[in-house]
C-alpha positions as CSV (number, residue, x, y, z in Angstrom):
1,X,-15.0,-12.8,23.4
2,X,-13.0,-10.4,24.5
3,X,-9.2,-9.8,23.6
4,X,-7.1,-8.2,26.9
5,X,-5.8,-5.2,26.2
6,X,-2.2,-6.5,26.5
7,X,-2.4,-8.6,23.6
8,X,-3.5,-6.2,21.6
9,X,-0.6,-3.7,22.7
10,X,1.6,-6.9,21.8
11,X,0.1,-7.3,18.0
12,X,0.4,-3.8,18.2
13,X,4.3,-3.2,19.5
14,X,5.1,-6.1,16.9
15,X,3.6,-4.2,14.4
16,X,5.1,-0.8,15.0
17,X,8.7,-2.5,14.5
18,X,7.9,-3.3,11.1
19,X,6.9,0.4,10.4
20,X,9.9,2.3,8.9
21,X,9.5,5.4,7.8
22,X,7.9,5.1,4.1
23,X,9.9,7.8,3.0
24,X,13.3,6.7,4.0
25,X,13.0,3.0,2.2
26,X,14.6,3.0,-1.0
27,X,12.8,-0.6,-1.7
28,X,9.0,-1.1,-3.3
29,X,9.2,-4.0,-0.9
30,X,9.9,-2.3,2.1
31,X,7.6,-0.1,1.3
32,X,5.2,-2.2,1.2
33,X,5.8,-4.0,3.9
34,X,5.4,-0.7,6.3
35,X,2.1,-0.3,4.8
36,X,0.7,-3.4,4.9
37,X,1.5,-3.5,8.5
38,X,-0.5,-0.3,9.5
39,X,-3.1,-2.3,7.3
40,X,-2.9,-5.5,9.0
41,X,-3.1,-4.1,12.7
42,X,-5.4,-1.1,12.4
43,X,-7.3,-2.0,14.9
44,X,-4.8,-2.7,17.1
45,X,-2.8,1.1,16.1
46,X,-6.5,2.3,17.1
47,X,-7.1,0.9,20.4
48,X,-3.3,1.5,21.3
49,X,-3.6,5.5,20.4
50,X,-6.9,5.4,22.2
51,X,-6.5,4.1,25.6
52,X,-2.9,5.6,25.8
53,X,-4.9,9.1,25.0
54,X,-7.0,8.6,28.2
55,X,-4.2,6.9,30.4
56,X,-3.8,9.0,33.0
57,X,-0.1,8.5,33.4
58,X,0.5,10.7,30.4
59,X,1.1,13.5,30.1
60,X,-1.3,16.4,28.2
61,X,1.1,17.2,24.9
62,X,1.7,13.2,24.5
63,X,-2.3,12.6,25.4
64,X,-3.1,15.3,22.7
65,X,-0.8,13.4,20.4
66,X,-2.1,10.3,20.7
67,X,-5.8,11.5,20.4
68,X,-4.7,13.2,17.3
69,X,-3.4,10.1,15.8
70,X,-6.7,8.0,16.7
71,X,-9.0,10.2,15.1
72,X,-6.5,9.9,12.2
73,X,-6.7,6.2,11.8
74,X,-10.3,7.2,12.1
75,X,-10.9,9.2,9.4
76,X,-12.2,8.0,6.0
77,X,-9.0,9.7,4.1
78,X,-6.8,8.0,5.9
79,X,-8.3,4.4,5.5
80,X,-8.9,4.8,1.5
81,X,-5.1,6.3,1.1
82,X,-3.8,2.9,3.2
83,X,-5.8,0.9,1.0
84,X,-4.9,2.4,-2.8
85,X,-1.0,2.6,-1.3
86,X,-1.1,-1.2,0.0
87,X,-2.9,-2.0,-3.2
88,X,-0.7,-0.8,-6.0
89,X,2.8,-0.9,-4.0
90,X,2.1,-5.0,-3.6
91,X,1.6,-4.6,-7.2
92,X,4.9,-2.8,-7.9
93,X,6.6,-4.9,-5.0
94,X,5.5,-8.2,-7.3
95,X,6.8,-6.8,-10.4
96,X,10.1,-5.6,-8.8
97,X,10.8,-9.0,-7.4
98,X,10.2,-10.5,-10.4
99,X,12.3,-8.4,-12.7
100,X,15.1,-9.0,-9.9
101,X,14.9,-12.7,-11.0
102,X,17.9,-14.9,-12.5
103,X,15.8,-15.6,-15.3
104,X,14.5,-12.9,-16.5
105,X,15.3,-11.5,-20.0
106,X,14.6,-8.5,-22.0
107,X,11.1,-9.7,-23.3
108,X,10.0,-11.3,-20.1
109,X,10.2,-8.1,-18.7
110,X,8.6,-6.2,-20.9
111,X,5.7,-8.9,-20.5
112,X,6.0,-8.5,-16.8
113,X,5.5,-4.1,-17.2
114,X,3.2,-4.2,-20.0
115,X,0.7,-6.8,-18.0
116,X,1.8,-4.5,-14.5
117,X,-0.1,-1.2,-17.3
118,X,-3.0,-3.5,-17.7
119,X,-4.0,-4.3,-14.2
120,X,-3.1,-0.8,-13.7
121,X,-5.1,0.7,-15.9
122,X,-8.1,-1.3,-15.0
123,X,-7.6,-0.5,-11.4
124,X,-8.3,3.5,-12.4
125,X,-11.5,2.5,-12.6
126,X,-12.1,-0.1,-10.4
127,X,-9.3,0.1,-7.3
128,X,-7.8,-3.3,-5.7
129,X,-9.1,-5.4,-3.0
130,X,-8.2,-3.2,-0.1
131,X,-10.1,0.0,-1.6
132,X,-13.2,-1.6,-2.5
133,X,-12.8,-3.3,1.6
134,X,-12.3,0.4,2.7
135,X,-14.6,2.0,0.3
136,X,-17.5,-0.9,2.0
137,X,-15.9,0.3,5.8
138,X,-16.5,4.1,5.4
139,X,-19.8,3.5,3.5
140,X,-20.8,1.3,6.7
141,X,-18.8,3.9,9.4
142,X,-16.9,0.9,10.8
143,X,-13.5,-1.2,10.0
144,X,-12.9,-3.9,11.4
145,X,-13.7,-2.6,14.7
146,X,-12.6,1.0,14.2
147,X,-15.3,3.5,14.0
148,X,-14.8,5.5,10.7
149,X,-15.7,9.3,10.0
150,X,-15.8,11.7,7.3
151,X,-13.0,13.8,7.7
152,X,-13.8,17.5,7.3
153,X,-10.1,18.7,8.0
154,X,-9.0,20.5,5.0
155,X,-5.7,19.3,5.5
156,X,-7.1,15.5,5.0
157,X,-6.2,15.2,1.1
158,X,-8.0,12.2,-1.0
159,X,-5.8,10.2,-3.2
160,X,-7.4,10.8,-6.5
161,X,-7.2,6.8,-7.6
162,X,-7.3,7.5,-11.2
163,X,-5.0,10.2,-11.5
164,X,-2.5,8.0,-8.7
165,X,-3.1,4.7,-11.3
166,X,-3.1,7.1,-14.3
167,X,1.0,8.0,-13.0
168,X,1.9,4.6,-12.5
169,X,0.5,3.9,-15.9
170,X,2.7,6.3,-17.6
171,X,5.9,5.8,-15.2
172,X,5.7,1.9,-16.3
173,X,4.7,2.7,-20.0
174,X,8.3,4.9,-20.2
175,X,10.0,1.5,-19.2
176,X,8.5,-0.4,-21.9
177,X,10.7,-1.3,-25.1
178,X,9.9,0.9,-28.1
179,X,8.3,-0.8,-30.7
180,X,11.4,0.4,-32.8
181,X,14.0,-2.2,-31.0
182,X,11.5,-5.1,-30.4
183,X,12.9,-6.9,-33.7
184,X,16.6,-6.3,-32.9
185,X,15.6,-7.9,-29.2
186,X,13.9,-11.0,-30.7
187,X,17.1,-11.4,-32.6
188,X,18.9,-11.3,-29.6
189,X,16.8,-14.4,-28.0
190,X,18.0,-16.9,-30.3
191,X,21.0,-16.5,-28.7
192,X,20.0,-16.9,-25.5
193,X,19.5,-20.6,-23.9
194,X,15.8,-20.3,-22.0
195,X,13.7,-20.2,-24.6
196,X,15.1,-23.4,-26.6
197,X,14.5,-25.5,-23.3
């Protein structure tokens, strides 16, 4: 069945107001939020930039414009760079929310970063769900809907997913306690109430 082209500029409109730009958010959350929703309604960015690209009420620089962004959604580099982005900053959004917590103390957190290094370090190898669902759309040529192409534009740059997990890695592993001040920290939590209960 077919879905009118109004509700999909609906989803779509709905969608671009939760798009900041990613650049401007000080918040792993927020980032992630802004990429999860050009995740969520690719199909619906798609088919927007498309039809507006052949409306003929606009004009030839916007049409150009929109075309442009179409094939961009279209491209293989773009849907694998969503996909390792959404994957590791719902990671980092996860572990930010949770260090934010009342409860948290010194060796919970550490916990909370030096499990966040594990799953990252396993993801250099094997990416998150959303890469190996993109990685299955450009090896079929189709996502959910939205034909995908292997972009030859030299200007279309690959996330390397190692070397991008590989940085996270080492940004966490700075945050972790030294093994130096772990005993003076496990001193400090006799003192504190949570772990008697």
């Amino acid at each position: 069945m077919q879905v009118p082209f109004e509700k999909y500029r609906t989803v779509c409109l709905q969608q671009l107001l939760k798009i900041g730009r990613v650049l401007d958010v000080r918040w792993v959350a927020s980032s992630f939020r802004t990429v999860l929703a050009v995740w969520t309604s690719y199909p619906a960015l798609y088919k927007h930039f498309s039809d507006a690209a052949s409306d003929a009420k606009v004009n030839g620089k916007d049409k150009a414009e929109l075309k442009g962004l179409a094939a961009k959604l279209s491209s293989d580099v773009t849907l694998m760079n969503i996909a390792v982005m959404c994957d590791a900053l719902e990671e980092l959004s996860e572990l930010s929310l949770s260090l934010q917590a009342e409860s948290v103390s010194i060796q919970k957190a550490h916990r909370l970063i030096a499990r966040q290094v594990e799953v990252f370090t396993a993801r250099k190898a094997d990416g998150g769900d959303r890469y190996e669902i993109a990685s299955d759309a450009v090896n079929e040529g189709s996502f959910r809907g939205v034909p995908i192409v292997v972009s030859n534009s030299k200007a279309d740059r690959l996330i390397n997913k190692s070397q991008f997990y590989q940085a996270l890695v080492d940004s966490l592993s700075r945050r972790l306690m030294p093994d130096s001040e772990r005993e003076i920290v496990d001193c400090l939590n006799v003192l504190l109430p949570n772990p008697w209960l």
